[in-house]
VEXFI-227068 format. One line per 8 residues: number of its first residue (from 1); their letters; for each residue x, z, y of C-alpha. Coordinates in steps of 0.001 Angstrom, whole numbers, padded with zeros to 6 digits. Example, Ala and Ser with C-alpha at 12.3 -4.5 7.8 and 13.67 -1.06 7.14 Angstrom:
! residues 2
1) AS) 012300/007800/-004500 ~ 013670/007140/-001060 $
! end
This chain:
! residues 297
1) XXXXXXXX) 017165/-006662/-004412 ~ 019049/-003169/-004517 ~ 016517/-001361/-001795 ~ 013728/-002962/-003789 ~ 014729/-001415/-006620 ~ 015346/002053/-005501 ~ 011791/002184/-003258 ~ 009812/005301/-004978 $
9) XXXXXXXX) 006312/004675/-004013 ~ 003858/007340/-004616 ~ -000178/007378/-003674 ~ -002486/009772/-002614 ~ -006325/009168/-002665 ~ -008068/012017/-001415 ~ -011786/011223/-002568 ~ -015600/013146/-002455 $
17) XXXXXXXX) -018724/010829/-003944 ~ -017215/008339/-004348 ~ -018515/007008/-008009 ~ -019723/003602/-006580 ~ -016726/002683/-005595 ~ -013930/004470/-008013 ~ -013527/001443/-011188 ~ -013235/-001208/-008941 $
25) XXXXXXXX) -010523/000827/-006762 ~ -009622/001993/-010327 ~ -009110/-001463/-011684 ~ -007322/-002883/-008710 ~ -004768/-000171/-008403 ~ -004239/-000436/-012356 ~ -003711/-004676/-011168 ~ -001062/-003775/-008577 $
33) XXXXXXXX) 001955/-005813/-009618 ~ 003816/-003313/-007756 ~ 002143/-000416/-008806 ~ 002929/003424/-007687 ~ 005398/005101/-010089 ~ 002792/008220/-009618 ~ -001116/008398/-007942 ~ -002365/011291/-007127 $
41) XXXXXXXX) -006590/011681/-006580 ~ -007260/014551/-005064 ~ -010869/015404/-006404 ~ -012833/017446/-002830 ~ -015402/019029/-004893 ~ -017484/015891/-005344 ~ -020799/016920/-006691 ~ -021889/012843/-008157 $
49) XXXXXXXX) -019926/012332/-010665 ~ -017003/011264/-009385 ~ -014730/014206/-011704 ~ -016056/013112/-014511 ~ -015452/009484/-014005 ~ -011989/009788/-012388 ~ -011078/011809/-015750 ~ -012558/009432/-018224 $
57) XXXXXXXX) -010413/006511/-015662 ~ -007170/008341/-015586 ~ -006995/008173/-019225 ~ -006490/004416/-019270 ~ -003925/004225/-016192 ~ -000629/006000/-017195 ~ 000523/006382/-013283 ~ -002679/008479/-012379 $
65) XXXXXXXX) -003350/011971/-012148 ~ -006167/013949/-010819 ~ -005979/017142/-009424 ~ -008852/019496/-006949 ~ -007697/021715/-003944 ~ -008554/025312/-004244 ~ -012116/026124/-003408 ~ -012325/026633/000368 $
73) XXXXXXXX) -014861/026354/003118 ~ -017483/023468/002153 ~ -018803/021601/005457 ~ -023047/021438/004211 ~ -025031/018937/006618 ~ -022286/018288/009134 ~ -019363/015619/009338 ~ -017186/016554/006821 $
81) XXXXXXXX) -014396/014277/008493 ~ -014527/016212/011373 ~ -013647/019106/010075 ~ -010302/017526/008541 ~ -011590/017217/004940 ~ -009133/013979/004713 ~ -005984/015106/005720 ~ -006171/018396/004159 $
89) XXXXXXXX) -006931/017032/000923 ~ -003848/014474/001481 ~ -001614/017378/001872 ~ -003002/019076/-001181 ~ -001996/015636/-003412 ~ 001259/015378/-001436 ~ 002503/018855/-002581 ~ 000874/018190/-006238 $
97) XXXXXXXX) 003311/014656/-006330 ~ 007029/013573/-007327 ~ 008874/014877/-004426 ~ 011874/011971/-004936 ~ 009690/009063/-003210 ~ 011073/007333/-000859 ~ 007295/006081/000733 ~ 003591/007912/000393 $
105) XXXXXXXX) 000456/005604/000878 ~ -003062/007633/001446 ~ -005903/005598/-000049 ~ -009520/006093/000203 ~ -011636/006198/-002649 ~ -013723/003268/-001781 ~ -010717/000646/-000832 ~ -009894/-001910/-003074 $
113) XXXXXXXX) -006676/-003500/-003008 ~ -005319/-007496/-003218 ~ -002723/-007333/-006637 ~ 000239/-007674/-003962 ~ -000642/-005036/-001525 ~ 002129/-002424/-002335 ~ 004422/-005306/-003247 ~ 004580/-007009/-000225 $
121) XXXXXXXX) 004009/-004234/002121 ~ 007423/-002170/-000026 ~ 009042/-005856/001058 ~ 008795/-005791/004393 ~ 009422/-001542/004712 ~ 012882/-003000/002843 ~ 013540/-005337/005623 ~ 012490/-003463/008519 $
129) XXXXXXXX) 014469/000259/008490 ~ 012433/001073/011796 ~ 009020/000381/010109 ~ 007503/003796/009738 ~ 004131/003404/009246 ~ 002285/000431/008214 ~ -001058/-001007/006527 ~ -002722/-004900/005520 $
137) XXXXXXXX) -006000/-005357/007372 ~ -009546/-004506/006105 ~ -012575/-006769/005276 ~ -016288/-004594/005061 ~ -019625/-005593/004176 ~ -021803/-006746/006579 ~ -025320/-008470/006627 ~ -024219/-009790/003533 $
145) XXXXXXXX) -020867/-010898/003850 ~ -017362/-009863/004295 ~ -016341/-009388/007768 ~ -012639/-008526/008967 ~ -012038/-005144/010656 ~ -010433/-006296/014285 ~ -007115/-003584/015378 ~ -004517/-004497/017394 $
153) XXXXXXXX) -000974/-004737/015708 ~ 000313/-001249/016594 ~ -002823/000481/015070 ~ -002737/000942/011241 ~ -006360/002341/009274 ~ -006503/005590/008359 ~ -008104/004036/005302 ~ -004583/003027/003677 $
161) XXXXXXXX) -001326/003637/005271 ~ 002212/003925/003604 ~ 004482/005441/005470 ~ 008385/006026/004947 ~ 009496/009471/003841 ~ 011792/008905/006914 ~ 008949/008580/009021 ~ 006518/011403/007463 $
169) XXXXXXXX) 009223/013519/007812 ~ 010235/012841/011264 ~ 006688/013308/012358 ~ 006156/016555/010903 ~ 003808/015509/007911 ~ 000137/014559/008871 ~ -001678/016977/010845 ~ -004558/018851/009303 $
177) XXXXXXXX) -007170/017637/012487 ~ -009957/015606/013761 ~ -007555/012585/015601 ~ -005145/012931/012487 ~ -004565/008833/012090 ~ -004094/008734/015567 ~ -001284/011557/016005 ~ 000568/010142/013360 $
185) XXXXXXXX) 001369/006831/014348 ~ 001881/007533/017997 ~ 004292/010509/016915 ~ 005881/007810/014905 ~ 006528/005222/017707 ~ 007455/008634/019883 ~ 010489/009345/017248 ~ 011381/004733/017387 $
193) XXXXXXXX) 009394/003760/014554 ~ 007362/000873/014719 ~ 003823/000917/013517 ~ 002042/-002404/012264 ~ -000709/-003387/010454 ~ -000107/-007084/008662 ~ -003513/-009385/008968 ~ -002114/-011555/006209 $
201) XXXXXXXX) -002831/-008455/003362 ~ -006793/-007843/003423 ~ -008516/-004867/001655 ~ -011724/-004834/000895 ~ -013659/-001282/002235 ~ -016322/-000334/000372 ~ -018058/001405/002914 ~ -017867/000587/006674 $
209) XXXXXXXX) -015192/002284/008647 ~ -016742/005500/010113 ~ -020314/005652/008452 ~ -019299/008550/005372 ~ -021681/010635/007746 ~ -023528/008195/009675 ~ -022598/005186/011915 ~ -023368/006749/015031 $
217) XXXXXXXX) -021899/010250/014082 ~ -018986/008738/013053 ~ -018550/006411/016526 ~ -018868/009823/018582 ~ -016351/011128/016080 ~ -014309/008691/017149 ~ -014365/009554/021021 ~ -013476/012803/020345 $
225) XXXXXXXX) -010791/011958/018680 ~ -009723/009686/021941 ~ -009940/013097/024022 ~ -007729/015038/021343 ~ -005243/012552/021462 ~ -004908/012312/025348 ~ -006658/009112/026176 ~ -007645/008226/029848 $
233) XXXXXXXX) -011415/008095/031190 ~ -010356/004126/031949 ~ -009509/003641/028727 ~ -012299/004909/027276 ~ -014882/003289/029345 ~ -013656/-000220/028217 ~ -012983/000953/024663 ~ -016897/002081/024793 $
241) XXXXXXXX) -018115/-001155/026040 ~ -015566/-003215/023226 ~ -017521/-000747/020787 ~ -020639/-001580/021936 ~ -020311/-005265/021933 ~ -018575/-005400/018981 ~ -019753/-003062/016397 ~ -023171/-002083/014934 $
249) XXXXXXXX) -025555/-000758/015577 ~ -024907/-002777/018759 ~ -025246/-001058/022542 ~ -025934/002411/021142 ~ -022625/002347/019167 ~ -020246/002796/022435 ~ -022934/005236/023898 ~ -021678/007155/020921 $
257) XXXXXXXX) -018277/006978/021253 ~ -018377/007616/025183 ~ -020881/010623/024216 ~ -017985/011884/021796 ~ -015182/011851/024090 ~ -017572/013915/026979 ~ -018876/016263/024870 ~ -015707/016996/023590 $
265) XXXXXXXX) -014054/017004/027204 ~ -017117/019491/028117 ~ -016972/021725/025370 ~ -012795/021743/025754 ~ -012081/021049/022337 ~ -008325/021397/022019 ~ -006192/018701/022276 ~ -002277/017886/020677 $
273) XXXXXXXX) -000347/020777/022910 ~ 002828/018233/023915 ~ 003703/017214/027069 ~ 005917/014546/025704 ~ 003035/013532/023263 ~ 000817/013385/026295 ~ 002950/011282/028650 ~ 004020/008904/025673 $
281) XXXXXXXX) -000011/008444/025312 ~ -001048/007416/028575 ~ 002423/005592/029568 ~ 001481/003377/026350 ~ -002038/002993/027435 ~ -000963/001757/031122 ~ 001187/-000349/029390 ~ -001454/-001573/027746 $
289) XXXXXXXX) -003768/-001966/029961 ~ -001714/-003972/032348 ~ -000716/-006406/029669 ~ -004816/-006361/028917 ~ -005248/-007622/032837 ~ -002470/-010001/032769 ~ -004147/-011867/029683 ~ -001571/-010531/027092 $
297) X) -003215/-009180/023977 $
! end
């Protein structure tokens, strides 16, 4: 297929500690039977090893390279994802890669992909010109086992999007802030592309969503990210009590996310300065919620 053929895919990982995790996200990117014409792993001054074994690793996969961002301001004892560490690192690989793709996937360090992850995903971006942004679902460990990672449709993980140069660029490239994964995609479907995350392509996450700093630091991360982005008090409340019910540890994790979104409502953090932005927000969340009342998913 022509647009097959002509799809440039490149990767950035942005990564810190992450030496548990880096051969088997190593060896599954190396599997990839579509695999990225270039990878860039962004190194954030990981102090475990990880340089060392991402150099000795990038030796044996010819599509990998790994670069570090210039030395900067170092978040010590705090939540190093609320202070952007992510995004900023993305950026850093982003301007380090081949600047002829025609689609950019960020990957965490400690996500290990299924062999036809960018092969399928490259399919459907191929058949769907208004697919901007878009990601498979994600399985983490839990008591034991593997359990599945529950988003609606719209919603794709910060953990491993791909977007379409199209898309990045209409957006404005990913914002260097706390709420970054949030902005993006909504910017997206503000500009008519459609964001979707396919259950039928499961990831495994090495390390539960939101616990790089702490479970319950990184559920009140969460609700401040909910006030950045302009969600409603409603909202929030039910998204609170869905956190609460659903995620661990249990009752204590949507006090979290309800104590984020206050504090952060007290304190004023500052939010994404757009009136259109803002409107688009809470007209999808009414939206939303209606179809929510009227049994709709």
């Amino acid at each position: 297929m022509k647009e097959s053929v002509e799809q440039r895919l490149l990767v950035v990982s942005p990564v810190r500690n992450e030496a548990a995790h880096l051969e088997r996200v190593v060896a599954a990117m190396a599997a990839q039977r579509r695999p990225p014409d270039e990878w860039v792993v962004v190194d954030d001054h990981s102090d475990d090893g990880t340089g060392e074994l991402l150099s000795a690793l990038a030796s044996e996969v010819p599509f990998m390279r790994v670069v570090s961002p210039e030395p900067g301001p170092q978040a010590t004892g705090v939540d190093r994802l609320a202070l952007a560490a992510a995004p900023r690192a993305f950026n850093v690989g982003l301007a380090h890669g081949r600047d002829d793709f025609t689609h950019v996937a960020k990957l965490d360090g400690d996500v290990e992909l299924p062999p036809d992850y960018y092969e399928a995903l490259l399919s459907r971006f191929a058949g769907d010109r208004q697919l901007g942004i878009a990601c498979g679902d994600l399985i983490e460990p839990l008591g034991g086992e593997w359990v599945r990672l529950a988003i609606p449709p719209h919603h794709v993980h910060g953990a491993l999007k791909l977007y379409s140069r199209e898309c990045l660029e209409a957006i404005g490239g990913v914002q260097e802030r706390l709420g970054w994964d949030t902005i993006d995609e909504t910017y997206a479907r503000m500009r008519s592309f459609r964001t979707r995350s396919y259950p039928d392509l499961v990831a495994r996450h090495h390390r539960p969503v939101a616990t790089a700093s702490g479970a319950l630091r990184g559920r009140a991360r969460h609700g401040r990210c909910a006030w950045i982005a302009h969600f409603g008090l409603g909202w929030v409340g039910l998204r609170a009590l869905k956190v609460g019910l659903r995620m661990h540890p249990r009752g204590i994790s949507g006090l979290a996310f309800l104590y984020g979104y206050i504090e952060a409502a007290v304190r004023r953090v500052p939010r994404v300065e757009d009136r259109e932005f803002r409107r688009f927000v809470r007209a999808e969340l009414r939206g939303r919620m209606r179809a929510a009342l009227a049994g709709g998913r």
